[in-house]
C-alpha positions in Angstrom: 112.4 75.2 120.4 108.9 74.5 122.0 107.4 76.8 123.9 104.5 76.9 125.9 101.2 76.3 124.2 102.3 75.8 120.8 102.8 72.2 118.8 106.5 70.9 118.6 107.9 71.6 115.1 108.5 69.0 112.7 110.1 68.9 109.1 106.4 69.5 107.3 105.3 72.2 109.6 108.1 74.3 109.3 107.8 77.6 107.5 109.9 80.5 106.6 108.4 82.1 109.5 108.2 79.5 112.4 112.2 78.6 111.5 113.2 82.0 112.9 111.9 80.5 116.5 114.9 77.6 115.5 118.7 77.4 117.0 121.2 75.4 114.9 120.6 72.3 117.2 116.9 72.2 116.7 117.8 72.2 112.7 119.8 69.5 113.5 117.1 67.5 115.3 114.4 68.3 112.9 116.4 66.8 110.0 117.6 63.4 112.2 114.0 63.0 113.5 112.8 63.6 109.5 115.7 60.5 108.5 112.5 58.0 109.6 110.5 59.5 107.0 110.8 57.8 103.7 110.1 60.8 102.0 112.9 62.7 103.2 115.4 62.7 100.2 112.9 64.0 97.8 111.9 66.7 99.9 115.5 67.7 101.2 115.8 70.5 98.7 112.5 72.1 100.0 113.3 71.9 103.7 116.8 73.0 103.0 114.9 76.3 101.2 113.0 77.0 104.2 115.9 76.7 106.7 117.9 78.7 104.0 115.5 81.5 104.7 116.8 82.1 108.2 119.9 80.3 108.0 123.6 80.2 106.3 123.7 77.0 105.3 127.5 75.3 103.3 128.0 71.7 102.3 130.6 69.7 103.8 132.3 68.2 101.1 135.5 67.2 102.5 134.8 65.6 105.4 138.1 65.9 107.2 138.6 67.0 111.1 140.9 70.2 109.9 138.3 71.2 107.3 135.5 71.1 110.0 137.5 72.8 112.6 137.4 75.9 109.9 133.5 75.9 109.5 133.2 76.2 113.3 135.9 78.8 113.6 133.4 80.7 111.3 130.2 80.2 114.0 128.8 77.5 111.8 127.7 74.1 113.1 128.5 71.0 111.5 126.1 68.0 111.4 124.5 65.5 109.0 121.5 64.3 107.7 120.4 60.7 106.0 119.1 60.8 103.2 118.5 56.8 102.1 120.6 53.9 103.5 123.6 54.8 100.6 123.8 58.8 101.4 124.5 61.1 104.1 124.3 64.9 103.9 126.7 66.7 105.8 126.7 70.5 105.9 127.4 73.7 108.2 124.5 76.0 109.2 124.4 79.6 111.2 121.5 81.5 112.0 121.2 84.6 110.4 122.0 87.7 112.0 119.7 90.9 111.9 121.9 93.8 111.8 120.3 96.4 109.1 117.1 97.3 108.6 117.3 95.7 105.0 117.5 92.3 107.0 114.0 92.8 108.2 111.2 90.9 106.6 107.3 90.2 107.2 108.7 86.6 107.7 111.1 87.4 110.8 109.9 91.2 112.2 107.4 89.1 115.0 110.5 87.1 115.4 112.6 89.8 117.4 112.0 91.7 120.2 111.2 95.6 120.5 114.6 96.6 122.3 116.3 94.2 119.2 114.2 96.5 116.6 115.2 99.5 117.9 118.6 99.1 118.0 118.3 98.0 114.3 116.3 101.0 113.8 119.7 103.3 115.4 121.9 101.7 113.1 120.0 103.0 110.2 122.4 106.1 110.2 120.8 107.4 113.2 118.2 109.4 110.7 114.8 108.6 113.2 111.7 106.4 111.1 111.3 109.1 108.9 114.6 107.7 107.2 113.1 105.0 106.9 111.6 103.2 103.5 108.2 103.1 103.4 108.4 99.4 102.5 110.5 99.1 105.2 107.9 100.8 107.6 105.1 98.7 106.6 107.2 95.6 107.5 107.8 96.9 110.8 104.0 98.0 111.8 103.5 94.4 110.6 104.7 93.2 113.9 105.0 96.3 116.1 102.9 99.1 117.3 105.0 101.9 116.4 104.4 106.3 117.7 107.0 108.5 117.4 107.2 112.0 118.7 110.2 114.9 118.5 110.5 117.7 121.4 112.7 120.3 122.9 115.1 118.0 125.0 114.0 119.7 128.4 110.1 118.9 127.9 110.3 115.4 126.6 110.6 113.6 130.0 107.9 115.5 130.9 106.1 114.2 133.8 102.7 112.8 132.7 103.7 113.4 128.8 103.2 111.0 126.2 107.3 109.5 126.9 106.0 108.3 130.5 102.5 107.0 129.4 103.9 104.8 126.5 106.8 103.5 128.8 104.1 102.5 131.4 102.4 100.8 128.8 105.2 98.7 128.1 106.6 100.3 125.2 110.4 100.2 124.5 111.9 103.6 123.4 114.8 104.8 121.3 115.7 108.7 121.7 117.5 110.3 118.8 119.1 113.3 119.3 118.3 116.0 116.5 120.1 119.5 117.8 118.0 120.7 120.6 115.3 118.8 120.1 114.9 114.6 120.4 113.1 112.2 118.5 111.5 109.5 120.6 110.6 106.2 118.7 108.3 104.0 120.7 107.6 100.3 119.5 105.9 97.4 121.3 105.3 94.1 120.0 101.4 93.6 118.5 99.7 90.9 120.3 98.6 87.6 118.2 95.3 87.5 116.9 93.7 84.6 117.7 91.7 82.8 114.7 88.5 81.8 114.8 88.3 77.6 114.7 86.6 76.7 111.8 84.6 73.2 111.6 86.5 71.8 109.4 83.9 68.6 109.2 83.9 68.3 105.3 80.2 66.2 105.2 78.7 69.1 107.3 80.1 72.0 105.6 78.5 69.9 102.4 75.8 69.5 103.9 75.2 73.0 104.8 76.5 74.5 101.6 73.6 72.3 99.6 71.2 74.1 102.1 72.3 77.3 101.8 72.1 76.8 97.7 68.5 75.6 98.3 67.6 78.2 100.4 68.8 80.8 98.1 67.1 79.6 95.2 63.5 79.9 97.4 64.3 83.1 98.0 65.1 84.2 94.7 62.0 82.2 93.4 59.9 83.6 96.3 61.2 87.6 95.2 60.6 86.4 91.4 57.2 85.6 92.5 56.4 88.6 94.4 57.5 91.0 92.3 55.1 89.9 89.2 51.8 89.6 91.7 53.0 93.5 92.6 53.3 93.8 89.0 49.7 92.6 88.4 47.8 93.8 91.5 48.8 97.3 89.3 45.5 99.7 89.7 45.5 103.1 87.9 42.4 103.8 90.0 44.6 103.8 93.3 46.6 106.6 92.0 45.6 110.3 93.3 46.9 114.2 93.0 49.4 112.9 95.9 51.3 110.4 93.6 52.7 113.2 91.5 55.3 115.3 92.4 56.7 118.1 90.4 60.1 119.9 90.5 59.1 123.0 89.0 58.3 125.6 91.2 56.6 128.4 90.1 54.4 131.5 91.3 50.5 130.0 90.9 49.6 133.8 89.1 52.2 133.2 86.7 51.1 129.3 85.9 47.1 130.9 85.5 48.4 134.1 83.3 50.3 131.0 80.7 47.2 129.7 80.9 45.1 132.4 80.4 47.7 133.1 77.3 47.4 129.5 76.0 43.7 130.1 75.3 44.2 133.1 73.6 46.3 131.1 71.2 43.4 128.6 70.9 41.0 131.2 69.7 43.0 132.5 66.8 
């Protein structure tokens, strides 16, 4: 349940993706460490939503011995949670198995490992990722760098190809056979991106936001400013032949025989 470097879960951390980390026990201690909480009955239908997410989970409502023994024949594990000092919740979870690629979701695909993915992946039909959805796809490159590539069988193990290099790097593979040639699916798991830490100091970030605002509004006055004393410092005596540009090109004989035509015109 806790692993190395990480906070131990609790009832108002958990999320619909840390539960997939969760085995029924840990459930089961999450919800009897939760009982000292005395807001735990009117947030029981919201943990139980979260924990529904990656687990079966069936009420125990007849609390006999031979009625239990049948919710345990079924894999489920039986335990209960207090509620207030008058009720007591008593139910049978199972974690959810991922079988099909339809069971794969952006909540549990970091949640599996590559050599579980790609035996998913050969259930699908044995089709190769091209069979795949592309919503399905997406999920997947969510949490795994995928590369696929298809060959002649005889030249796909070959040596210092792209099958040895990726396997070297730690990628799992999954060969599909497709007539004489092989589809090779390669998937490793993507690293965790670290965030950034933010400083969450709420008078600081105040006080820097009310800066910020202030210095913006210099600025804006101080471009305001500067763009009317341009405006005015104007001079129509600064301006010269090399102001002016002109997209017309034309032959200068031509330009002096319009002329030359234009006076003509004058005389009449």
């Amino acid at each position: 349940m806790k692993e190395a470097g990480k906070k131990a879960l609790t009832l108002k951390t958990l999320n619909k993706s840390n539960v997939w980390d969760l085995q029924e026990n840990d459930i089961f201690r999450l919800l009897e460490a939760g009982e000292k909480d005395a807001d735990l009955s009117d947030n029981i239908k919201h943990y139980l939503d979260i924990i529904r997410s990656a687990f079966e989970i069936e009420e125990v409502k007849i609390d006999r011995p031979e009625v239990i023994s049948k919710y345990e024949a079924r894999g489920l594990k039986v335990g209960s949670v207090k509620l207030d000092e008058k009720n007591r919740l008593k139910f049978g979870i199972k974690k959810k198995t991922i079988m099909r690629v339809t069971d794969l979701t952006y909540e549990n695909i970091r949640h599996i490992s590559a050599s579980k993915l790609l035996e998913v992946i050969e259930r699908n039909f044995g089709g190769g990722w091209e069979s795949l959805s592309q919503s399905i796809q997406n999920i997947i490159q969510n949490g795994f760098d995928i590369s696929t590539t298809t060959l002649p069988k005889d030249r796909l193990h070959k040596k210092g190809g792209m099958y040895e290099k990726k396997v070297e790097d730690g990628f799992e593979v999954l060969e599909i056979p497709k007539g004489a040639w092989t589809e090779a699916i390669f998937a490793k798991l993507k690293p965790i991106e670290e965030k950034a830490k933010l400083d969450l100091d709420e008078d600081n970030l105040k006080i820097r936001d009310d800066e910020d605002d202030e210095d913006e509004d210099d600025d804006l006055r101080d471009d305001k400013y500067n763009d009317e004393d341009e405006f005015d410092e104007f001079d129509d005596d600064k301006l010269t032949e090399e102001s002016y540009r002109t997209t017309i090109e034309e032959n200068p004989e031509d330009l002096s025989l319009e002329a030359a035509d234009v006076a003509d015109d004058d005389d009449l």
